[in-house]
NULUM-178400 format. One line per field, with one value per residue (C-alpha): x, y, z. Coordinates in steps of 0.5 Angstrom, whole numbers, plus 2048, in hexadecimal, padded with zeros to 3 digits. Layout:
xx [X, ...]
yy [Y, ...]
zz [Z, ...]
! end
This chain:
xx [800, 805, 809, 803, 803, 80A, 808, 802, 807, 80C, 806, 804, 80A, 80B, 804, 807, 80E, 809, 805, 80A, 80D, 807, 804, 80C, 80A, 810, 80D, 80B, 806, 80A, 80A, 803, 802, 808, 803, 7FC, 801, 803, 7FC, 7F9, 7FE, 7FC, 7F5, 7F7, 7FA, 7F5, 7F0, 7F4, 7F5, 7ED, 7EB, 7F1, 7ED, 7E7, 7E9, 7EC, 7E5, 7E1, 7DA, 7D4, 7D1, 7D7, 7D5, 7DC, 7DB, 7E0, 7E5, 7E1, 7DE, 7D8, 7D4, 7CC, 7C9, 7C2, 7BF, 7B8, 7B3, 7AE, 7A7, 7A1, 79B, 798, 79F, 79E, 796, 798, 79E, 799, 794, 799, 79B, 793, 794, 799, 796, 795, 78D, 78B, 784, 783, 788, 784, 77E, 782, 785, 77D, 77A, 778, 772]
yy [800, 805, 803, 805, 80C, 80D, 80B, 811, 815, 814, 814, 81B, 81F, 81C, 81F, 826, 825, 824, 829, 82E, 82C, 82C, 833, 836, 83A, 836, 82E, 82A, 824, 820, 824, 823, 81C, 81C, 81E, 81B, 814, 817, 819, 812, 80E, 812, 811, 80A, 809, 80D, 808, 803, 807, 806, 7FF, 7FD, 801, 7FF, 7F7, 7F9, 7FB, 7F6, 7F6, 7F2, 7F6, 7F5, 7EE, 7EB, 7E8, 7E6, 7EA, 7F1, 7F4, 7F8, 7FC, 7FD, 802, 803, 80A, 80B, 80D, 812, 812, 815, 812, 813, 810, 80A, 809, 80A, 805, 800, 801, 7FE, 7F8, 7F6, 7F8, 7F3, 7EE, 7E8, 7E5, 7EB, 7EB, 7F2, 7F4, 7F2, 7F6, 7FD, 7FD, 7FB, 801, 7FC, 7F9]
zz [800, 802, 7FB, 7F8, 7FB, 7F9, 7F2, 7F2, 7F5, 7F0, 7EA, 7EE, 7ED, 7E6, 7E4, 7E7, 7E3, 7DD, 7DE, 7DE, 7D8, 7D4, 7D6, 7D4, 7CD, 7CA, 7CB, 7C6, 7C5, 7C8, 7CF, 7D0, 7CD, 7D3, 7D8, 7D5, 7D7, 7DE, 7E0, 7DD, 7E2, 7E8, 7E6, 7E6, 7EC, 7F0, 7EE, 7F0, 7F7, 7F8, 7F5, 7FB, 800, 7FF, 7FF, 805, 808, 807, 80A, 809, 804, 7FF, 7FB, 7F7, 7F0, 7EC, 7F0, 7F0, 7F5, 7F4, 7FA, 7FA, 7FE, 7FF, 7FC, 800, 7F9, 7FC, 7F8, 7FA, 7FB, 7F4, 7F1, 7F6, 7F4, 7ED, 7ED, 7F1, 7EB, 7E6, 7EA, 7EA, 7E2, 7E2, 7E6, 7E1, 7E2, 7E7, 7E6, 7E9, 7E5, 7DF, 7E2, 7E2, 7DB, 7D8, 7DC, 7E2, 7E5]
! end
């Protein structure tokens, strides 16, 4: 892990090295291709930084499948009672062999 840092730390300063060469009013092509490089390593490194950390975090909400791990968080969907009715309404559309959903689609008895 601390090798990965001094990585980072290494690839930051190349950026920063990069940088400079490509904002002179003399550099050429190559110096951004040169930072584009540099940047993309950093990037790189750093995502590598946080798949590490959260492999080390793991919690019961994380579900590994072939070697990845993917968290689920519950989102709280807030409707009002107009949706909830309509939503209910639908699933009786849907509802195979519902009699009363026959009733309500030919104008009901």
């Amino acid at each position: 892990m601390n090798e990965l840092k001094d990585e980072i730390e290494a690839a930051r300063e190349k950026v920063a090295y990069c940088r400079i060469r490509a904002e002179r009013p003399s550099s050429r092509l190559e110096d951004e291709f040169a930072l584009e490089k540099a940047r993309t390593r950093l990037l790189t490194l750093e995502l590598r930084l946080l798949k590490l950390g959260q492999g080390q975090r793991a919690g019961g909400n994380q579900i590994a499948s072939e070697g990845k791990q993917i968290r689920t968080k519950h989102v709280q969907k807030v409707s009002t009672a107009r949706e909830r009715a309509e939503a209910a309404f639908g699933s009786l559309q849907r509802a195979p062999g519902s009699k009363q959903t026959a009733r309500v689609l030919k104008g009901g008895d």
